[in-house]
C-alpha positions as CSV (number, residue, x, y, z in Angstrom):
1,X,-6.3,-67.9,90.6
2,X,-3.6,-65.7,89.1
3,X,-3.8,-62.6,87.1
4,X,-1.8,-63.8,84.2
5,X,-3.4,-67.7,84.4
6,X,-3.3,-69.0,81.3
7,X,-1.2,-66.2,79.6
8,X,2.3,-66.7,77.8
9,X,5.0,-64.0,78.5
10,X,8.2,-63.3,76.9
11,X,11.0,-61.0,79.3
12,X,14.4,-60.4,77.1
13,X,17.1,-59.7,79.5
14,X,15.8,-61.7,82.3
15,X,18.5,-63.2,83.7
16,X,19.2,-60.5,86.1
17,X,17.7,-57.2,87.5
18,X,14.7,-56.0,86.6
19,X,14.2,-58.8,83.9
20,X,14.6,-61.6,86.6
21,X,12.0,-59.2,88.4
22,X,9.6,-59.0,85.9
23,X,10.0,-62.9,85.3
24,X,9.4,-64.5,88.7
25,X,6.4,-61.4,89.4
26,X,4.9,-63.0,86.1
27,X,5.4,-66.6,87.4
28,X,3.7,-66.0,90.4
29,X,0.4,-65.0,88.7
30,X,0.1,-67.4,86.6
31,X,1.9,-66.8,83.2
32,X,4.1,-69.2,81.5
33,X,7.5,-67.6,81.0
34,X,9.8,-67.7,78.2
35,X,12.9,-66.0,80.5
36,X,15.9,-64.7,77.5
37,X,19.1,-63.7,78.1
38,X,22.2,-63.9,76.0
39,X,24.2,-64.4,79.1
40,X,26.4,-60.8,77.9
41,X,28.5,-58.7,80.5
42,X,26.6,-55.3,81.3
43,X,28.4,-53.5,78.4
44,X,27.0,-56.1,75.8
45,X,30.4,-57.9,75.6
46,X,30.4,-61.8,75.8
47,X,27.3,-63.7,75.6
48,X,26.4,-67.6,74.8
49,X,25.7,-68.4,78.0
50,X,23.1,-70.2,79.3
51,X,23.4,-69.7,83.3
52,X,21.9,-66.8,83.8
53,X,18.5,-67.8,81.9
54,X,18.6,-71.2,83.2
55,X,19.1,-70.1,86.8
56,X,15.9,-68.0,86.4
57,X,14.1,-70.5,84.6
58,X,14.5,-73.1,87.9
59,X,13.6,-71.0,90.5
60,X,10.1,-70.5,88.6
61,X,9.7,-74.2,88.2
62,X,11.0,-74.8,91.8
63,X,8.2,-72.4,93.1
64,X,5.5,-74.6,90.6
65,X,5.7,-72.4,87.7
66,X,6.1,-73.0,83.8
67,X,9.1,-71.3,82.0
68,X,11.5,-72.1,79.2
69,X,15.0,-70.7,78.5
70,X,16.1,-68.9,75.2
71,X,19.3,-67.6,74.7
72,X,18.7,-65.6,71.0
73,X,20.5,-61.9,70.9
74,X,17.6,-59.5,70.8
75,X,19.5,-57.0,68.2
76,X,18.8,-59.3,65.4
77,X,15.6,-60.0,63.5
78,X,16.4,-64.0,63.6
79,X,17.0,-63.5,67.3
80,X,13.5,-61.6,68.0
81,X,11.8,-64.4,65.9
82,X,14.0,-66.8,67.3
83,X,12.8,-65.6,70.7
84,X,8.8,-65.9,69.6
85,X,9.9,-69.5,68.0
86,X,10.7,-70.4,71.4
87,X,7.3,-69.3,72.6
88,X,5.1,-71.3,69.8
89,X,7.2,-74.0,70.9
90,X,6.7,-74.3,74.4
91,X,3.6,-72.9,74.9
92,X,1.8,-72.4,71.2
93,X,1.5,-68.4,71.8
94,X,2.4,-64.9,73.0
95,X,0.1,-62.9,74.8
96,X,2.8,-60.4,77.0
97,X,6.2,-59.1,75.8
98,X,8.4,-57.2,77.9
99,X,10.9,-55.7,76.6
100,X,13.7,-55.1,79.3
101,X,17.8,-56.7,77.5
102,X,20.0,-53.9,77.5
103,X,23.5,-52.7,78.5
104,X,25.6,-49.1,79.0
105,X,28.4,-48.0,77.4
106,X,28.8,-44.5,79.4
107,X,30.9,-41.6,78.2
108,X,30.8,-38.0,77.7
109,X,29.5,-37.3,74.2
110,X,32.9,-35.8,73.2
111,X,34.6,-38.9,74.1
112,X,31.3,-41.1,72.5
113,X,32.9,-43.0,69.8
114,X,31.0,-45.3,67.5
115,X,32.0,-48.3,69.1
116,X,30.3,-47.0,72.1
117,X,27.3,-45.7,70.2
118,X,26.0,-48.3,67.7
119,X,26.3,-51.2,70.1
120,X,23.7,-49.4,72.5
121,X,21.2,-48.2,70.0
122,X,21.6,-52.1,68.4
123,X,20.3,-53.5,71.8
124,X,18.2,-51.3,73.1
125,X,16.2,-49.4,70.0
126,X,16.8,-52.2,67.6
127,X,16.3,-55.3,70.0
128,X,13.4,-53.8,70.9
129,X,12.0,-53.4,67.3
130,X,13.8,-56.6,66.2
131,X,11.8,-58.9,69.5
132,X,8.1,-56.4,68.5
133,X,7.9,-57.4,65.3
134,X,7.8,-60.8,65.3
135,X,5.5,-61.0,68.5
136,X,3.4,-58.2,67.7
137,X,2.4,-59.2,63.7
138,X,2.2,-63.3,66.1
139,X,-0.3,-61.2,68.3
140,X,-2.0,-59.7,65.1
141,X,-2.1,-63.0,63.2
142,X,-3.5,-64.9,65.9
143,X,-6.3,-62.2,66.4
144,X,-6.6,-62.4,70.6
145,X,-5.1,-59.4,71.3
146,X,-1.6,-58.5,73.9
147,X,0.3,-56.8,75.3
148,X,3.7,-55.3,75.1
149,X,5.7,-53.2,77.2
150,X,8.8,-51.4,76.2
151,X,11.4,-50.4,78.6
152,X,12.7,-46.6,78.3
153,X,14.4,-44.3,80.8
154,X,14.6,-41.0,82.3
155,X,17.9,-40.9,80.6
156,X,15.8,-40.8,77.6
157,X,12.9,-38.7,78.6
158,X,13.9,-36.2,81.2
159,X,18.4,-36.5,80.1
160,X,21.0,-37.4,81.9
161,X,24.9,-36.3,81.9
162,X,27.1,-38.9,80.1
163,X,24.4,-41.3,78.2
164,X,23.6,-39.2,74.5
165,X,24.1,-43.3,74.0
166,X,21.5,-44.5,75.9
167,X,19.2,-41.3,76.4
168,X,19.0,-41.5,72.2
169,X,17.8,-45.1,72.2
170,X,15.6,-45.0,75.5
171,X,13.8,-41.9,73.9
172,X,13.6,-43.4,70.5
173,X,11.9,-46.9,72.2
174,X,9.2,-43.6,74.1
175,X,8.4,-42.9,70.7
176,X,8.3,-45.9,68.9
177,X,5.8,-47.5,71.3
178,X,3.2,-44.4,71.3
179,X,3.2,-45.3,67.6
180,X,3.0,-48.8,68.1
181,X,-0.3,-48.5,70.5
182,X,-2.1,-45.9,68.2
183,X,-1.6,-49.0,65.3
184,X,-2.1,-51.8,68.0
185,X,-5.8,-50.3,69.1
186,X,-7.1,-51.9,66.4
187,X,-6.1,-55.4,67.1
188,X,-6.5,-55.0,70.5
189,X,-3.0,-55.2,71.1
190,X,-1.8,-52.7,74.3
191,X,1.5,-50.5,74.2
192,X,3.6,-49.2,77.3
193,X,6.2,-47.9,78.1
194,X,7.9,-47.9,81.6
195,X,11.0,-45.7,82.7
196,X,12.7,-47.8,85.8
197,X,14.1,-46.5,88.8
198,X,16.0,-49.8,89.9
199,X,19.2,-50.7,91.4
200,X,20.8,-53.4,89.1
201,X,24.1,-53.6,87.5
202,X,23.5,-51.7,85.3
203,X,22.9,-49.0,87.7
204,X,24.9,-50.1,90.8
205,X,28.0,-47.7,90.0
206,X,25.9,-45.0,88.8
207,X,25.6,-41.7,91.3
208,X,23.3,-42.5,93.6
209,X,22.9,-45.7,93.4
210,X,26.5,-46.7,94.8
211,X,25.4,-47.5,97.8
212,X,23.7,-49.9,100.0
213,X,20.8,-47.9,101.3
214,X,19.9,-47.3,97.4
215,X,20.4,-51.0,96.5
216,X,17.7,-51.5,99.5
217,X,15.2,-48.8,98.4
218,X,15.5,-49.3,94.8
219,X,15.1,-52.9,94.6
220,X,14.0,-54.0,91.5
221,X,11.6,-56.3,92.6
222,X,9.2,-53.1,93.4
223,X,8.7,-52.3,89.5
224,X,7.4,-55.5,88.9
225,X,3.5,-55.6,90.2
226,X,3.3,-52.7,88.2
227,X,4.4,-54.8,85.0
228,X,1.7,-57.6,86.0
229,X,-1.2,-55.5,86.3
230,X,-0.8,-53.6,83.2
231,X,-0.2,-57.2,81.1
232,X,-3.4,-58.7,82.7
233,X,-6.9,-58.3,81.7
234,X,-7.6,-55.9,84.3
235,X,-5.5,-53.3,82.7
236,X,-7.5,-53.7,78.9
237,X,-8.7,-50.1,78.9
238,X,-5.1,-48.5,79.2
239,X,-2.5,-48.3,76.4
240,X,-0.2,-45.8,75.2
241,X,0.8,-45.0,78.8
242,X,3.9,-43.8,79.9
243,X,4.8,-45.4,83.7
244,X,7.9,-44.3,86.0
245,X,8.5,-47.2,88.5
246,X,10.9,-47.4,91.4
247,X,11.3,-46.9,95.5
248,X,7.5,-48.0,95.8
249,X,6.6,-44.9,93.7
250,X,4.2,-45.1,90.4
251,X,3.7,-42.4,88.3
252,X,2.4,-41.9,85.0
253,X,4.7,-39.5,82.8
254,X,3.5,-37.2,80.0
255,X,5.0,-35.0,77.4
256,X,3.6,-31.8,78.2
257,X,3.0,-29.0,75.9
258,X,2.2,-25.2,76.6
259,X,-0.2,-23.0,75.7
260,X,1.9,-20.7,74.1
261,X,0.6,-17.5,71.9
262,X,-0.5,-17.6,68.5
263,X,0.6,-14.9,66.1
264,X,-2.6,-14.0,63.9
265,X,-1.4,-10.9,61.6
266,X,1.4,-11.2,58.8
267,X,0.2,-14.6,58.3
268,X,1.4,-16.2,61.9
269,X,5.1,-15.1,60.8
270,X,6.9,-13.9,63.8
271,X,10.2,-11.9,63.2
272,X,12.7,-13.2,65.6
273,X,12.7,-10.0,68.3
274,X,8.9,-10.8,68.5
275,X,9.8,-14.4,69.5
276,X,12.5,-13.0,71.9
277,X,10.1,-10.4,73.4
278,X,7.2,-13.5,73.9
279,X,9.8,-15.6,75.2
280,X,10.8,-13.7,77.7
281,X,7.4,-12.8,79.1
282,X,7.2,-15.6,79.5
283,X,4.2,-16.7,76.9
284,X,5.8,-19.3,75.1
285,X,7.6,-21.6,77.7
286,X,6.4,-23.9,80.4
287,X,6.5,-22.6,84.0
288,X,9.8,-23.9,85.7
């Protein structure tokens, strides 16, 4: 017995990395997979090819799994319903969706032009909305509850130097999917939303990561148990979470907010040396 038997998962961007990952991880438990990929270069360029899904969709059958191939471009609301379609087809549902296509268009932010902006927030914060609304209103129609999980970043959540691109989306898909599990409760459909560490290609030039000890310790295979347990049963009770994955490390992350001091004369107006003077007693920030 699996922990996904019976289940039907969707994983965009699974023709590689952590999408590949996540795939063959869902495979082995017991899901049926519907493995996408537009079969694009890392920086979104190219695409229409079928290898990359196909390749992943035979190594599931070959170990005795289910899984079908779609090759629909996540950034477009006929692709995510195009993607679902694929789903009903093969398997007459959608119970998991993991969101996981994307690519990296690195610069500076001064040197950011819009070619290298739009074509990241397209894939990653539009694909993701364009793929969750057709499986989650699917999930909400058919009245048996889900679960989706949303791929962000610590680019997105904590920053990093030279991705405003990606931080912007990766952040934006954090927000959109606390949102989405406050509305989902009541179908009893479950949000996530996981921030990676992973070597992959889209990571294997990155500081850090150019190497082969962190291509070793940051396989992308060890996110994936974490993406099973939360899509099975056994995980019901949890939505809304926030997971950092990566180097055998699991951690949940949360937006923390201080205490802070309340003004409670004048109306709570503070004059600006008052807020200078609280700041730098340290009352209104977090401790380092």
């Amino acid at each position: 017995m699996g922990l996904l038997d019976g289940k039907v998962a969707i994983v965009t961007g699974a023709g590689g990395g952590l999408g590949r990952e996540h795939a063959l991880a869902m495979a082995a438990e017991g899901a049926a997979v519907v493995v996408n990929d537009l079969g694009g270069a890392r920086d979104g360029t190219g695409g229409g090819g079928v290898a990359m899904a196909d390749q992943v969709v035979d190594l599931i059958k070959a170990a005795g799994g289910e899984a079908a191939p779609n090759y629909d471009n996540v950034s477009t609301v006929e692709g995510g319903q195009g993607i679902l379609q694929s789903a009903i087809d093969a398997y007459g549902q959608a119970d998991i969706l993991i969101n996981n296509a994307g690519i990296l268009r690195d610069k500076s932010f001064a040197k950011t032009t819009e070619d290298l902006w739009d074509p990241v927030i397209a894939v990653h914060l539009k694909g993701t909305y364009c793929v969750t609304f057709a499986v989650y209103n699917h999930m909400k129609e058919r009245g048996a509850g889900g679960c989706i999980i949303n791929t962000s970043s610590t680019s997105g959540l904590n920053g990093n130097f030279g991705q405003c691109n990606y931080g912007a989306a990766k952040a934006g898909i954090a927000g959109f999917t606390r949102c989405l599990a406050l509305e989902g409760n009541k179908y009893g459909i479950r949000a996530h939303i996981l921030a990676p560490v992973a070597h992959t290609r889209l990571t294997e030039d990155l500081p850090g990561f150019d190497n082969e000890k962190a291509a070793q310790s940051y396989d992308p295979k060890l996110v994936s148990p974490l993406m099973v347990y939360l899509a099975s049963d056994d995980a019901k009770e949890l939505t809304g979470k926030t997971f950092m994955a990566g180097g055998g490390r699991i951690a949940e992350m949360r937006v923390v907010t201080a205490e802070g001091v309340t003004k409670t004369d004048d109306g709570g107006l503070w004059t600006p040396a008052e807020v200078g003077a609280k700041m730098a007693a340290g009352e209104i920030l977090l401790p380092e």
